[in-house]
C-alpha positions in Angstrom: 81.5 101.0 47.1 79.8 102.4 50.3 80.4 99.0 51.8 84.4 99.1 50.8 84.6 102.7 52.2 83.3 101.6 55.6 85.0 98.4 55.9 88.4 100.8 55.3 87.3 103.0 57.6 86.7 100.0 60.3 90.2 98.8 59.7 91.6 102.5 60.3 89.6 102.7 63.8 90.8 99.5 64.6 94.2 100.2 63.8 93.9 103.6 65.4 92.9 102.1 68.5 95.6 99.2 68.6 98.4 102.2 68.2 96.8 104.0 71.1 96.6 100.4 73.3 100.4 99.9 73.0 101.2 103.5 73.3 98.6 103.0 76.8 101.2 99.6 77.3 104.2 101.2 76.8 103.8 105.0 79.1 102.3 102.7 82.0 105.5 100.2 81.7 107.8 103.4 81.7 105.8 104.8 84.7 106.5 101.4 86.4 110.3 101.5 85.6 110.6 105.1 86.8 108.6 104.5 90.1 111.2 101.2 90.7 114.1 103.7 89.9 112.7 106.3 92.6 112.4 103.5 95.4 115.9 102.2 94.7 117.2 106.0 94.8 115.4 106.4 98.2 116.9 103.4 99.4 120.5 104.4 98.1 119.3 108.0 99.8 118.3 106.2 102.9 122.0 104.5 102.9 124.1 107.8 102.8 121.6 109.4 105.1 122.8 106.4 107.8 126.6 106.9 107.1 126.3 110.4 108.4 124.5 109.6 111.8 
């Protein structure tokens, strides 16, 4: 029974750890989205900034 118990809570851990890796996965790929929106908005900036000149 002991054995069961621990082999359940292995699988748990595991499974606990897999969650966290794609929730890791997933907040670094929307970092990387939001970093590519803020260079295109500095370009777009960049753009207007040259129309005034």
């Amino acid at each position: 029974m002991a054995h069961e118990e621990r082999r359940t809570m292995s699988q748990k851990a595991e499974a606990n750890l897999d969650n966290l890796s794609n929730e890791h996965e997933s907040t670094l790929q929307q970092l990387a989205d939001a970093n590519r929106e803020i260079e295109e908005l500095k370009l777009q900036i960049a753009w207007l900034e040259r129309s005034y000149e």
